[in-house]
Short mmCIF file of the C-alpha atoms (twelve columns), coordinates in Angstrom:
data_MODEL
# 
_entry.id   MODEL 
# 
loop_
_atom_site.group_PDB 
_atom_site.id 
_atom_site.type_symbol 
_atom_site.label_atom_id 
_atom_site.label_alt_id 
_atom_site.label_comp_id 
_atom_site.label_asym_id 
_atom_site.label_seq_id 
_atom_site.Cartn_x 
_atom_site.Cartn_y 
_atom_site.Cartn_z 
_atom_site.pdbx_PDB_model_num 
ATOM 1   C CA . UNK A 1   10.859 -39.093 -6.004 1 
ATOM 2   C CA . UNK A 2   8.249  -38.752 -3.573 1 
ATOM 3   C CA . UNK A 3   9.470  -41.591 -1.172 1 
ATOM 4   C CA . UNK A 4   13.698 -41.875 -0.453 1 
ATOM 5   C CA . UNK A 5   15.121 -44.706 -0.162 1 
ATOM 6   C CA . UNK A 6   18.305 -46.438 0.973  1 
ATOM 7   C CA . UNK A 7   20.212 -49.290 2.397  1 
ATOM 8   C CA . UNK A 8   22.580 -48.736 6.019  1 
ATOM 9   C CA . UNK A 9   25.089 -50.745 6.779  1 
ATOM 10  C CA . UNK A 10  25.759 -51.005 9.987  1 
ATOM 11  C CA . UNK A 11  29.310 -50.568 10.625 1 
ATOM 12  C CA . UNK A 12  31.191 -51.019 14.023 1 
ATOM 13  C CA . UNK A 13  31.812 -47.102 14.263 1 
ATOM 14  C CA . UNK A 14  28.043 -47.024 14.329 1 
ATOM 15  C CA . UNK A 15  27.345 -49.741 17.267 1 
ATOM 16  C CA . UNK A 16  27.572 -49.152 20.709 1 
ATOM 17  C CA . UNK A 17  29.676 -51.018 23.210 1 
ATOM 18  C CA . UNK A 18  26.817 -53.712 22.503 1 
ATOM 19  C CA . UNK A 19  27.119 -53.944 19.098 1 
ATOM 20  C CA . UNK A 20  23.662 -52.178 18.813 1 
ATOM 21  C CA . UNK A 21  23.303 -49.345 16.094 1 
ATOM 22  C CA . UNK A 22  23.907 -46.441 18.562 1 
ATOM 23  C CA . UNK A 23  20.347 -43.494 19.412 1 
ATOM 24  C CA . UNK A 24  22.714 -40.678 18.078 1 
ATOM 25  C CA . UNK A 25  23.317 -42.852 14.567 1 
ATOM 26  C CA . UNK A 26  19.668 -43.269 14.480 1 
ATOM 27  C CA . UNK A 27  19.020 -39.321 14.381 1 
ATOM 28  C CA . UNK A 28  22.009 -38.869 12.040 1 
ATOM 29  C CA . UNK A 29  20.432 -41.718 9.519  1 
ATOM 30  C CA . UNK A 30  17.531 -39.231 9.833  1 
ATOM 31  C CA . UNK A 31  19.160 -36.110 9.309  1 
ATOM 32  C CA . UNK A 32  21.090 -37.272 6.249  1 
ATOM 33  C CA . UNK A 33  18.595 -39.063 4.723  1 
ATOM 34  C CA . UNK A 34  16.178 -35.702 4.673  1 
ATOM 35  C CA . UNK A 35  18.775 -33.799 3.880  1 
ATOM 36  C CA . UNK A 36  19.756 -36.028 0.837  1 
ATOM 37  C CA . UNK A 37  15.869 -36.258 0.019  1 
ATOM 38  C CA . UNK A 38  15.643 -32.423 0.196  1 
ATOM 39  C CA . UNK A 39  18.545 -32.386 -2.595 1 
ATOM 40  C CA . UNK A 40  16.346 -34.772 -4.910 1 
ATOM 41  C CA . UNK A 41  13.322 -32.508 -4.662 1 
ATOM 42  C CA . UNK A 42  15.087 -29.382 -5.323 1 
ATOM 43  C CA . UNK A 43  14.847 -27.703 -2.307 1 
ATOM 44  C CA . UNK A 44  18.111 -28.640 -0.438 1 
ATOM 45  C CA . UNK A 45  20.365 -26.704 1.707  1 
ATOM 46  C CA . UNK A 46  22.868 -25.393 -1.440 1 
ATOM 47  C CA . UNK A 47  19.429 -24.161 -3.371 1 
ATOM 48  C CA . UNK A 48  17.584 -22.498 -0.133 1 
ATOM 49  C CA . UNK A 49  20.370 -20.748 0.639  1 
ATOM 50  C CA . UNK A 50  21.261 -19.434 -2.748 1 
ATOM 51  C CA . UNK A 51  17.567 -19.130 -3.880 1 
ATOM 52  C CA . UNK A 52  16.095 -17.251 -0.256 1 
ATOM 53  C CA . UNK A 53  19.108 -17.188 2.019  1 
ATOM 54  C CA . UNK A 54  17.079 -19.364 3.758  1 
ATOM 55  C CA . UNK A 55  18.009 -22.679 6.015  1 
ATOM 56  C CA . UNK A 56  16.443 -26.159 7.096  1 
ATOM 57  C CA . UNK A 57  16.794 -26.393 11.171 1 
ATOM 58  C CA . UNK A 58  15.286 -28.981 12.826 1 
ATOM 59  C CA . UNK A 59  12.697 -28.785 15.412 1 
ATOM 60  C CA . UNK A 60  11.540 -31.957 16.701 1 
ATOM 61  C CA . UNK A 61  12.660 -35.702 16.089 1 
ATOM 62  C CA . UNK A 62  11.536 -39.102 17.803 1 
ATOM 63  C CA . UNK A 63  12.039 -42.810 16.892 1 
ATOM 64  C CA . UNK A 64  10.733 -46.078 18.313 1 
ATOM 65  C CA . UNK A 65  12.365 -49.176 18.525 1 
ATOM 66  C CA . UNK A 66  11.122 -52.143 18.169 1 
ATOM 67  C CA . UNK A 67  14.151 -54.148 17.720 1 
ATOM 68  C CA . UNK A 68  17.760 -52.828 17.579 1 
ATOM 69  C CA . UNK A 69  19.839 -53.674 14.454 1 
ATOM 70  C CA . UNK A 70  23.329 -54.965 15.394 1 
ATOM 71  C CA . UNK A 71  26.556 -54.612 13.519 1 
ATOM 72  C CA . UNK A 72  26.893 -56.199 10.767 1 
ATOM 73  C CA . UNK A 73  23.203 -56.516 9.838  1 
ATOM 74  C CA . UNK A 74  21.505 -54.010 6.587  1 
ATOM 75  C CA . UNK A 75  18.697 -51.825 7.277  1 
ATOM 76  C CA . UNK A 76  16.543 -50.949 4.508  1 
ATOM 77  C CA . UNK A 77  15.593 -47.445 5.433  1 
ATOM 78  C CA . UNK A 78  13.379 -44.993 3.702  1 
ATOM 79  C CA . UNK A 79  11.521 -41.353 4.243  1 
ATOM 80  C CA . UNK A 80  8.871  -39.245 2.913  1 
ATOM 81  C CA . UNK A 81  7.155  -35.435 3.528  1 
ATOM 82  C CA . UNK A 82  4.079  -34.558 4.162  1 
ATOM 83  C CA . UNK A 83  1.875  -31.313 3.684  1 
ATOM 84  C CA . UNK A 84  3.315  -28.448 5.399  1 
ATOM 85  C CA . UNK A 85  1.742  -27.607 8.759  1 
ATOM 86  C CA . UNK A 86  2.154  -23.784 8.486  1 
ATOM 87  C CA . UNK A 87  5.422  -23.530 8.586  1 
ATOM 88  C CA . UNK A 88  6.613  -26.657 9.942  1 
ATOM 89  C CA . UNK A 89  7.369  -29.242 7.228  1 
ATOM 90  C CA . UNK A 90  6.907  -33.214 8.859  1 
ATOM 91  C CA . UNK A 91  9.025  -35.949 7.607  1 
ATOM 92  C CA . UNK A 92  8.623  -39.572 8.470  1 
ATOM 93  C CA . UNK A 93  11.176 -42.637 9.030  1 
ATOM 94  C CA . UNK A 94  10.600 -46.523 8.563  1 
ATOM 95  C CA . UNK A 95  13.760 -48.866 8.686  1 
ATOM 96  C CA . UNK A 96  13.664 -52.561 8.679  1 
ATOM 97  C CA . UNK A 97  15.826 -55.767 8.295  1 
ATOM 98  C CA . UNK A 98  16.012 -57.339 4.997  1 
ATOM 99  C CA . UNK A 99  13.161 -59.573 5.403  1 
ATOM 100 C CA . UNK A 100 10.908 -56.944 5.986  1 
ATOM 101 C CA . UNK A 101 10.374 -56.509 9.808  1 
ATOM 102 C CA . UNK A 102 9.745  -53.177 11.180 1 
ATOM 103 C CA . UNK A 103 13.020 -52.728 13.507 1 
ATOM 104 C CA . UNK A 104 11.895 -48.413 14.212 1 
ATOM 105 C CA . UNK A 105 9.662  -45.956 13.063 1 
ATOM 106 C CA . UNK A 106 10.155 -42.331 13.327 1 
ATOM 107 C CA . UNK A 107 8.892  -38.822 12.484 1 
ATOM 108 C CA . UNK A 108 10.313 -35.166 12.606 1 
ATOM 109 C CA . UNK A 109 9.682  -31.582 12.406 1 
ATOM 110 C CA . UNK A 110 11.553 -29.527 10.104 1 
ATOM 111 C CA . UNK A 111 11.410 -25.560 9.425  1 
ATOM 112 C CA . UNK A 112 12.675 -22.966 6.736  1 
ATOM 113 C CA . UNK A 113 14.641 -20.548 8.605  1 
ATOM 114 C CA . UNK A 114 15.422 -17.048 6.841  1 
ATOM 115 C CA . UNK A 115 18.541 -16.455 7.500  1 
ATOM 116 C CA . UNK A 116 18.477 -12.326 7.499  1 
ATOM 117 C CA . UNK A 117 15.433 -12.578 9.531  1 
ATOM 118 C CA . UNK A 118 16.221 -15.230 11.837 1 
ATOM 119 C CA . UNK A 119 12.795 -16.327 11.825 1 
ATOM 120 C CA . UNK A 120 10.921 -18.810 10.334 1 
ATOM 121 C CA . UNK A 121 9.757  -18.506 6.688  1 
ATOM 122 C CA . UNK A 122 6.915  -20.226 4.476  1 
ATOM 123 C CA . UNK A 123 8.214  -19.683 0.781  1 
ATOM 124 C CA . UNK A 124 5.834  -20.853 -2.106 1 
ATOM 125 C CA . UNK A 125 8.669  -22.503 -4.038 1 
ATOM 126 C CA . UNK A 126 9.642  -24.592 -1.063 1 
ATOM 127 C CA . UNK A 127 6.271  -25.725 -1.010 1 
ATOM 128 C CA . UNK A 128 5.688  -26.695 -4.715 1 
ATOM 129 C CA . UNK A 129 8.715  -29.503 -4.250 1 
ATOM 130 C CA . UNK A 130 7.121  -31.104 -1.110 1 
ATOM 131 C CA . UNK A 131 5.164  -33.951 -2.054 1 
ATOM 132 C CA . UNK A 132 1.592  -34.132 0.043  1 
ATOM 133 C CA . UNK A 133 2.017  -37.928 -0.134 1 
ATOM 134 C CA . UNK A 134 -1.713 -37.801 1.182  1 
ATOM 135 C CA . UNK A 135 -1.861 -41.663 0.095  1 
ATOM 136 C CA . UNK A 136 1.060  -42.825 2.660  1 
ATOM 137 C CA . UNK A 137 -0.034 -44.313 5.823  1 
ATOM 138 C CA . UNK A 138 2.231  -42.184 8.587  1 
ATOM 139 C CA . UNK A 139 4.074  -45.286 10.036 1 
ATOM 140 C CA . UNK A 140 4.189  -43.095 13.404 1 
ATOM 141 C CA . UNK A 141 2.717  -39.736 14.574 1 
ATOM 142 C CA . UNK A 142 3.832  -36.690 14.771 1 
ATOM 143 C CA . UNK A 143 7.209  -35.817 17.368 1 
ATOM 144 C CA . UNK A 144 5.886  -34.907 20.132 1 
ATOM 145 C CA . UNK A 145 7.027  -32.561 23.119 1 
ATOM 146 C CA . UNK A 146 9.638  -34.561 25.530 1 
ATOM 147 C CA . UNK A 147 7.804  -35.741 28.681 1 
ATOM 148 C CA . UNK A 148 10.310 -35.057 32.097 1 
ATOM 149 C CA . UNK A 149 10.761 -38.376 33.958 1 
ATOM 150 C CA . UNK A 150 9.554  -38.917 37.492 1 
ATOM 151 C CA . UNK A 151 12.296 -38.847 38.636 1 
ATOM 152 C CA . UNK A 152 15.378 -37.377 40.985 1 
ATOM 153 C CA . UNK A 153 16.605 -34.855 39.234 1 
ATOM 154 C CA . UNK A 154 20.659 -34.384 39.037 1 
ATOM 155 C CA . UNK A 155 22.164 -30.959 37.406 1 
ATOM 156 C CA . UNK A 156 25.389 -31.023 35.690 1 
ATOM 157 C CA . UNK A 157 27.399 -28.448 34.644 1 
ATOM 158 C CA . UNK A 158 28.712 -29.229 30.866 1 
ATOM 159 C CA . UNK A 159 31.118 -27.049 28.253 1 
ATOM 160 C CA . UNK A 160 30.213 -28.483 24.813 1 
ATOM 161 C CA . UNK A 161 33.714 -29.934 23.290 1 
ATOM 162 C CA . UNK A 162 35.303 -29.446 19.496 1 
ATOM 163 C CA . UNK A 163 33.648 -32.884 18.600 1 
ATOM 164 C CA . UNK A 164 29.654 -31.990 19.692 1 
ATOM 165 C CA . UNK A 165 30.166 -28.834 16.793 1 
ATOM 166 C CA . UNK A 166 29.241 -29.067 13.423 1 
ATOM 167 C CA . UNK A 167 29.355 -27.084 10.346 1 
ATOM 168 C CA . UNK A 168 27.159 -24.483 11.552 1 
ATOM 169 C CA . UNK A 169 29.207 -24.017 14.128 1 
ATOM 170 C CA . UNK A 170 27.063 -24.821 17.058 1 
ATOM 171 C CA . UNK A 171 26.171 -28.307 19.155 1 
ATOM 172 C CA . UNK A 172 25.159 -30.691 16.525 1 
ATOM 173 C CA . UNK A 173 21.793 -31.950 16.695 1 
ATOM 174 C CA . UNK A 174 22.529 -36.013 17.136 1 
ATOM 175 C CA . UNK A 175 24.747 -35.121 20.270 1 
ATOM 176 C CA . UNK A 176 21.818 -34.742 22.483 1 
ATOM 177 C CA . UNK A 177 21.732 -38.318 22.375 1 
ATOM 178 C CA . UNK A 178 24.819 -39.314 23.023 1 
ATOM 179 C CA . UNK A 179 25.352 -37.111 26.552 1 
ATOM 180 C CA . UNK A 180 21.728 -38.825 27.475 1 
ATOM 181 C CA . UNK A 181 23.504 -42.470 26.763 1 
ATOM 182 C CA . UNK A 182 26.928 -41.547 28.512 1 
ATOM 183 C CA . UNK A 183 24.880 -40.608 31.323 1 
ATOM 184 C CA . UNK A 184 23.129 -43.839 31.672 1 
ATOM 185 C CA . UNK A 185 26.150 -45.917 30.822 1 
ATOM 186 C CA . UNK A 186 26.516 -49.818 30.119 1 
ATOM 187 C CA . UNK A 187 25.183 -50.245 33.557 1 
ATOM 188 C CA . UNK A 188 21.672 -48.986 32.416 1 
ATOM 189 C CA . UNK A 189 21.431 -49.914 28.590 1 
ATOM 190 C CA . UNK A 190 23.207 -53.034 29.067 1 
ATOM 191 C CA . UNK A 191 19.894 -54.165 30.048 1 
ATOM 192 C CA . UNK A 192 17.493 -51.811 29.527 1 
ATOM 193 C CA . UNK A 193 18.466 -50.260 25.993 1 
ATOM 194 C CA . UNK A 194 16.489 -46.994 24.692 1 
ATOM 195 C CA . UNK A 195 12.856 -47.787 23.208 1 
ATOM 196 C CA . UNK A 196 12.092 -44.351 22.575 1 
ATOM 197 C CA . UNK A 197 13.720 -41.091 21.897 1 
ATOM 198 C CA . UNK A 198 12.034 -37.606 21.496 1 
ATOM 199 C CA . UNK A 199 14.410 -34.085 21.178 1 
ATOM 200 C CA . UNK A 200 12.917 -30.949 21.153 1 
ATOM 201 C CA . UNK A 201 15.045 -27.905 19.853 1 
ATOM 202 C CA . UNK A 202 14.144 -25.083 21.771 1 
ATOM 203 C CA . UNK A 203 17.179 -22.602 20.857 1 
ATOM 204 C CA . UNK A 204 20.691 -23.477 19.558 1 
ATOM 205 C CA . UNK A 205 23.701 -23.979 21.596 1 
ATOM 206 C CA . UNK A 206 26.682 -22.204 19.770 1 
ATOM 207 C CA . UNK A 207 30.041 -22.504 20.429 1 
ATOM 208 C CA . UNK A 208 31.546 -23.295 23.511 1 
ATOM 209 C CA . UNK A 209 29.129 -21.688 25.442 1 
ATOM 210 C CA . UNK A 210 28.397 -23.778 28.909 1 
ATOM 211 C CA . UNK A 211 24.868 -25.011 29.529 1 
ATOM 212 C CA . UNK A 212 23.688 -27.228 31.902 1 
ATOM 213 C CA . UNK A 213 22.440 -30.568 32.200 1 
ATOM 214 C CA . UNK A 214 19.083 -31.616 33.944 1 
ATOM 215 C CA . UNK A 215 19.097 -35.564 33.787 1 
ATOM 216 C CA . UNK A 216 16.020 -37.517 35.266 1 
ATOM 217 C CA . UNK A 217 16.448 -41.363 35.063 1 
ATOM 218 C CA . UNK A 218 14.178 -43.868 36.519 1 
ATOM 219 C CA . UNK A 219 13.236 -47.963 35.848 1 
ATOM 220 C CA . UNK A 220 11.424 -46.719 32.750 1 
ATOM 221 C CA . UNK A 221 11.908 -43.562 31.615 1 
ATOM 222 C CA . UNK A 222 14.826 -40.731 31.311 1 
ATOM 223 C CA . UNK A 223 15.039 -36.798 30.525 1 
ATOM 224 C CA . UNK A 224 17.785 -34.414 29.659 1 
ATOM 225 C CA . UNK A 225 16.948 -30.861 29.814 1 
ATOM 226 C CA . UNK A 226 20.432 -28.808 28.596 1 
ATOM 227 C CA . UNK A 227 19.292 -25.617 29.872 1 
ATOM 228 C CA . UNK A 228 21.267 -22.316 30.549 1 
ATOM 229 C CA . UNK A 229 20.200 -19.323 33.040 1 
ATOM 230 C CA . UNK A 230 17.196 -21.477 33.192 1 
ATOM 231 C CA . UNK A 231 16.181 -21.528 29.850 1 
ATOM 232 C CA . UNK A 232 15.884 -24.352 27.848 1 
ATOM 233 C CA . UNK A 233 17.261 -25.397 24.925 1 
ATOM 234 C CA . UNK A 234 17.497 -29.002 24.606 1 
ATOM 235 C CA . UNK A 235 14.912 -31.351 25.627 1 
ATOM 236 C CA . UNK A 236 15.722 -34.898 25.647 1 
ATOM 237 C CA . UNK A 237 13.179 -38.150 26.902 1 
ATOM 238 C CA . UNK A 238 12.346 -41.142 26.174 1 
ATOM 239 C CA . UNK A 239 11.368 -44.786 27.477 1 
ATOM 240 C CA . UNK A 240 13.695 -47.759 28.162 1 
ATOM 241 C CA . UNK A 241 12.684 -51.332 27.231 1 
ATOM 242 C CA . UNK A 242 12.174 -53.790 30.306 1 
ATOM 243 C CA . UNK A 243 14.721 -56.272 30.980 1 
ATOM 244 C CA . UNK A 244 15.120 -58.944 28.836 1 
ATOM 245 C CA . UNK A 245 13.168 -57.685 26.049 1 
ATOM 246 C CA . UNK A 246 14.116 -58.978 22.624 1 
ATOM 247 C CA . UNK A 247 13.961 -55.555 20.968 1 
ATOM 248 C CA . UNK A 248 16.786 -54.889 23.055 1 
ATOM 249 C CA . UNK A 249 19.278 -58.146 22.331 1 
ATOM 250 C CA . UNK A 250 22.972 -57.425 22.367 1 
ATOM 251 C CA . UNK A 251 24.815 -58.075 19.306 1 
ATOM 252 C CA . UNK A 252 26.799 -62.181 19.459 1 
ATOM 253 C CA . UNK A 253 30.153 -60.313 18.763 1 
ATOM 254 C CA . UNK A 254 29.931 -58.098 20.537 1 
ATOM 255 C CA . UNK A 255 32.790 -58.791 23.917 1 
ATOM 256 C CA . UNK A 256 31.410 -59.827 27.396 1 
# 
């Protein structure tokens, strides 16, 4: 299965207070949907670690919308690998509305991560189950490095909560997105929703440990930078679409 495919509902628990399909739900889509892929190809997170004691960790993701699904609608979603470049493995996104309209596009970086090591691995096997796919036009390029906005800058001190861990048992990757929304609030993405996101995962933040928050906003653009003792690990940027844009219509039932 060189190509993964699936259908997303979009549920209310997945919408924002606009009834649009929330940034952070848009990285998880991505993250499960490689992760599921992975599984299918024989090279998923049960068989690394068992196989090579070995992880996938995610480096880089970014997405671009062009129109924001809104509750209720079904977005055909699908994903595919391409070669390894050394020892980062890209992935790439394409979801649209049943009729076949682009709504985003979007690419990441994933690496093998050996666990005894903690460094990053190239094994052989892992490479026989990715798929080069060298016949698949990339629907976007690769994720790129997060641009800071020009803008003021504001720091924040933050202590990440119970609900930003995951499994691991540090920040979860998708939460990135969600302390760049709450920042910008209703005020902001009422009317000038998110048109693109890129994250950059410098270093992980485990636990509880405090870190804090760099946030840039302008008319146009926006940066996170979760940083701590001045080093970063978290880098989140992105564009905003300009008022009124269609990409960025609120859902019908969604309240006033």
């Amino acid at each position: 299965m060189n190509v993964f495919e699936k259908d997303i509902l979009i549920r209310s628990g997945t919408c924002d207070r606009f009834g649009r399909w929330k940034p952070n739900e848009i990285l998880m889509a991505m993250q499960e949907m490689a992760g599921e892929h992975s599984e299918y190809l024989g090279c998923g997170r049960e068989n690394l670690i068992k196989r090579s004691g070995a992880i996938w960790i995610l480096t880089r993701s970014e997405f671009h919308v062009r129109r924001y699904p809104v509750w209720l609608d079904v977005v055909k979603a699908r994903t595919f690998p391409t070669t390894a470049r050394r020892t980062l493995y890209p992935r790439f996104f394409v979801f649209e509305n049943q009729q076949g309209e682009v709504l985003a596009t979007a690419s990441s970086y994933w690496a093998v991560m050996d666990l005894a090591a903690g460094a990053m691995a190239s094994l052989d096997w892992v490479n026989a189950c990715i798929p080069k796919n060298d016949n698949l036009e990339k629907p976007i390029g690769y994720p790129s490095a997060v641009k800071q906005a020009e803008a003021e800058e504001q720091v924040i001190p933050y202590s990440p909560r119970f609900s930003d861990l995951d499994l691991n048992g540090h920040v979860n990757n998708t939460r990135c997105a969600d302390w760049a929304t709450d920042l910008m609030g209703e005020e902001v993405l009422g009317t000038t929703p998110i048109q693109s996101l890129v994250v950059n995962y410098n270093r992980e933040i485990r636990g509880k440990e405090p870190v804090d928050f760099s946030f840039r906003l302008s008319v146009s653009a926006y940066s996170l930078r979760c940083s701590r003792d001045g080093v970063p690990y978290v880098d989140v940027g992105g564009t905003l679409m300009e008022k009124g844009a269609e990409g960025g219509k609120p859902s019908p039932l969604a309240a006033p």
